[in-house]
C-alpha atoms as one frame of an Amber mdcrd trajectory, in Angstrom:
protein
-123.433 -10.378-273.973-120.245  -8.806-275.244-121.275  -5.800-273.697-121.591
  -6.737-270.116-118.685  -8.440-269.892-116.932  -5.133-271.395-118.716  -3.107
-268.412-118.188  -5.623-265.719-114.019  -5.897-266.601-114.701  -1.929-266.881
-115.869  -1.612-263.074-113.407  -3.968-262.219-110.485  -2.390-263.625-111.934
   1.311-261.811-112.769  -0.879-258.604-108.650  -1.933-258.629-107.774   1.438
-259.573-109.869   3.461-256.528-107.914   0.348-253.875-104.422   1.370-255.731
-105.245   5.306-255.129-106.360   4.420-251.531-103.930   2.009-250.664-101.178
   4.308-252.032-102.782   7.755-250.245-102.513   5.558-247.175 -98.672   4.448
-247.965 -97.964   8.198-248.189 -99.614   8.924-244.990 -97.756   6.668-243.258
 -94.070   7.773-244.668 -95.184  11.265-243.753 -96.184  10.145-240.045 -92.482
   8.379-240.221 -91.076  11.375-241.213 -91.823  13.778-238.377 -91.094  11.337
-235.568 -87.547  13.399-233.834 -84.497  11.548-234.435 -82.528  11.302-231.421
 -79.084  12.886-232.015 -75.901  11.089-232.598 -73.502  10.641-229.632 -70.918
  12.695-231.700 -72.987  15.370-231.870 -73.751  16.065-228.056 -71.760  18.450
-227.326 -69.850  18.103-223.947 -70.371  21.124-221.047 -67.834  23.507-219.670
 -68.221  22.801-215.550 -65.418  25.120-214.722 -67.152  27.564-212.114 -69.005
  24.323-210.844 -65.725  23.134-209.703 -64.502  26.855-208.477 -67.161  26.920
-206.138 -67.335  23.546-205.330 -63.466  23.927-204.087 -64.260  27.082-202.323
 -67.527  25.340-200.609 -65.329  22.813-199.503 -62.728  24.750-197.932 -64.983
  26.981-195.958 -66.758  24.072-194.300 -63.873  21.578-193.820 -65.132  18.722
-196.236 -62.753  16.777-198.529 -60.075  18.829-200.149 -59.034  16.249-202.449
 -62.282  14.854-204.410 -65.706  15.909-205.287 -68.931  14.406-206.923 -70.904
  15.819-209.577 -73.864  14.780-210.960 -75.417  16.651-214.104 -79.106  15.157
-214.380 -80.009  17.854-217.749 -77.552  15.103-219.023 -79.508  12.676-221.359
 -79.956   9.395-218.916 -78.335   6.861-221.160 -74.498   9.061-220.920 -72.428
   9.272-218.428 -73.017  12.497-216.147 -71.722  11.125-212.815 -67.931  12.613
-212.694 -65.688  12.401-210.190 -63.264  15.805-209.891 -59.857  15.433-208.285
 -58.844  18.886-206.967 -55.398  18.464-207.125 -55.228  17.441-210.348 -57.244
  20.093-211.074 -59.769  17.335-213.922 -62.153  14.558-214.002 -60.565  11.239
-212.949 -63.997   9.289-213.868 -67.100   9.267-215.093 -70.020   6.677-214.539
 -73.508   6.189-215.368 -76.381   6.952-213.297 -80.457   6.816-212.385 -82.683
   9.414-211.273 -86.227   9.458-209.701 -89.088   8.363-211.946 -91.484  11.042
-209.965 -95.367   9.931-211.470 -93.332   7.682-213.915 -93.015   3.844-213.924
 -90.462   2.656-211.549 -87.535   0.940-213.243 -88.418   2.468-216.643 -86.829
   5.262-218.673 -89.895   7.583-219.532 -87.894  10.897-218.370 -84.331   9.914
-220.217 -84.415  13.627-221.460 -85.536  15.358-218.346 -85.165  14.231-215.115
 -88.139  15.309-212.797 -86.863  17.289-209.905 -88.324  17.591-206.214 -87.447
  17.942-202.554 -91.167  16.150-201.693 -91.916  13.288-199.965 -93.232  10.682
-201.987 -92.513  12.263-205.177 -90.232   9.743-205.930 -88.124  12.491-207.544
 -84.557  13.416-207.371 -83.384  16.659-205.697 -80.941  19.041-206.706 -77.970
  20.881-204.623 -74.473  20.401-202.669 -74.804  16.854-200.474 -72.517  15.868
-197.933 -71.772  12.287-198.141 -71.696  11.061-194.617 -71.916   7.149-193.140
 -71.560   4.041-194.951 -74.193   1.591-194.642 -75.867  -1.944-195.626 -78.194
  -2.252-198.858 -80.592  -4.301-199.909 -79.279  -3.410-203.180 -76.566  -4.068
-205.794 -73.429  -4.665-203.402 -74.720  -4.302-200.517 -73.807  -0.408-199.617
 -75.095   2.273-199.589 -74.265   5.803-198.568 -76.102   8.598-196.629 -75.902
  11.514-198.304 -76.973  14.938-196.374 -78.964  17.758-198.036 -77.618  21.126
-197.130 -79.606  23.272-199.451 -83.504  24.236-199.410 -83.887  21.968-202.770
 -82.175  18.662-201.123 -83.424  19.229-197.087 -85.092  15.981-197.136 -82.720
  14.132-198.648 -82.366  12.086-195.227 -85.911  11.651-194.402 -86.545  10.634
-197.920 -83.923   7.736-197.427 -82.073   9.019-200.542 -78.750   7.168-200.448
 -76.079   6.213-203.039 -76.118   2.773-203.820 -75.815   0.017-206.888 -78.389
  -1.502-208.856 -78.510  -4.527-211.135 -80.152  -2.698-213.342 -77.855   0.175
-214.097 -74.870  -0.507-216.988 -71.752   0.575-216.772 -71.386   1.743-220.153
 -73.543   4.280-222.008 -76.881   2.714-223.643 -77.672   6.212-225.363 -80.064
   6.390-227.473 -82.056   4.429-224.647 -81.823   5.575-221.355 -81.236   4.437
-217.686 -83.759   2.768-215.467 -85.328   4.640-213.143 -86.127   4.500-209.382
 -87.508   6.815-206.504 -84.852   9.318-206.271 -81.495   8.205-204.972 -78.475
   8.107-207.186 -77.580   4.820-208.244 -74.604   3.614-209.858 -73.900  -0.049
-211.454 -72.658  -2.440-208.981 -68.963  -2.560-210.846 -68.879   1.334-210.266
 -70.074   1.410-206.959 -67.410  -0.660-205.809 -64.842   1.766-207.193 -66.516
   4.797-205.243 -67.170   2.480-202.633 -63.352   2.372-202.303 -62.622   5.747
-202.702 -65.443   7.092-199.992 -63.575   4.459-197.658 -60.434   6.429-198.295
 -61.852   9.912-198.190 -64.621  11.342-196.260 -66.413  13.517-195.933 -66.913
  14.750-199.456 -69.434  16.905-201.268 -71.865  15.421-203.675 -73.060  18.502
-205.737 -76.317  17.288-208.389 -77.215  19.854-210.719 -79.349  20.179-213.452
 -77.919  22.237-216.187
C-alpha cells in the first residue's frame, strides 16, 4: 500500500512539474512576443525638418504667378499624423507664425480611423479616397456640412493634385480633429481633403478672409 501511494504522489509531483515547465516556456514566449513589438519614439526624439528651399521656392512660385506675397501653407504629410505638420509661413517675417494639426485620406483604409498615422497614402484618383500632393491655390470660400461650416476650394496646379476640384477636395473643420498633438496615436482620417479642428479653422478662416489668393503647397517628405 505504501508503495502506491509513494508512486501516485511521485506522478503527481512530475505531472506539476511538466505544467510548471509548460506554463513557464509559455510565459517566456509571451515576454519575447512583447519584446519585439516597435516602440513608437518619444516626441523628444523626432527630430524637426529643415523646410528652407520649400519656402525659397514657394516665395519665388508666388511671385511669378501673382498669388499672396505675404503668407503661405504647408502641409508635410511624411509627418507622423498625431503632430502638427500644417504650418503657416509668413514671408515677411521670413518664419512659421503657426502650426496646426491635420487629416489625410484613408485611401482602402477605414474612414475616420488612423490605420496610415505613419504614412499617408498618396493619389490624384478618383475614388481613392487619398490625399494628393503639390502647390494648391486656395481660391473661393464656401458652406460645409462640416465643423464650422466652411470650407475652402483649393485648386490643383500640378499633374499629382489636377483633380483636386473634381474630387471635391476642400479645406474644412472636423469634430473629430484635436487641436493639440495626440502622438503616439494619430489623427482620424477621411477621403482626402485637409482638415483642420474647428478652433483652427476659424483662425485660417480669418486669415484666408484677409488674404487671398494664397498657395497651399502639401508635400510628403
Amino acid at each position: 500500500m505504501k508503495k502506491i501511494f509513494l508512486i501516485i504522489s511521485l506522478l503527481l509531483i512530475l505531472s506539476c512539474k511538466d505544467k510548471k515547465e509548460v506554463w513557464a516556456a509559455r510565459i517566456s514566449n509571451a515576454e519575447k512576443a512583447v519584446e519585439i513589438i516597435p516602440e513608437e519614439k518619444p516626441r523628444s526624439e523626432i527630430k524637426d525638418i529643415e523646410y528652407n528651399t520649400y519656402y525659397k521656392e514657394a516665395q519665388q512660385y508666388c511671385k511669378r504667378n501673382n498669388l499672396n506675397q505675404n503668407t503661405f501653407f504647408l502641409i508635410d504629410l511624411g509627418i507622423h499624423s498625431g503632430l502638427k505638420r500644417f504650418f503657416v509661413y509668413d514671408f515677411k517675417k521670413n518664419k512659421i507664425t503657426k502650426s496646426y494639426m491635420v487629416s489625410h485620406g484613408c485611401g482602402d483604409n477605414s474612414w475616420g480611423a488612423t490605420m496610415s498615422k505613419e504614412n499617408a497614402p498618396i493619389s490624384n484618383e478618383f475614388d481613392s479616397h487619398c490625399s494628393s500632393i503639390g502647390k494648391f491655390i486656395i481660391l473661393d470660400r464656401g458652406v460645409s456640412q462640416w465643423g464650422i461650416k466652411v470650407n475652402y476650394v483649393l485648386q490643383g496646379k500640378e499633374k499629382t493634385n489636377s483633380h483636386a476640384r473634381s474630387r471635391a477636395i476642400v479645406l474644412h473643420s472636423w469634430e473629430a480633429i484635436s487641436s493639440d498633438e495626440v502622438y503616439p496615436k494619430g489623427t482620424p482620417e477621411g477621403w482626402g481633403c485637409p482638415a483642420v479642428s474647428n478652433i483652427d479653422m476659424k483662425e485660417i478662416d480669418k486669415l484666408l478672409k484677409e488674404n487671398k489668393k494664397v498657395l497651399m503647397w502639401i508635400v510628403k517628405s
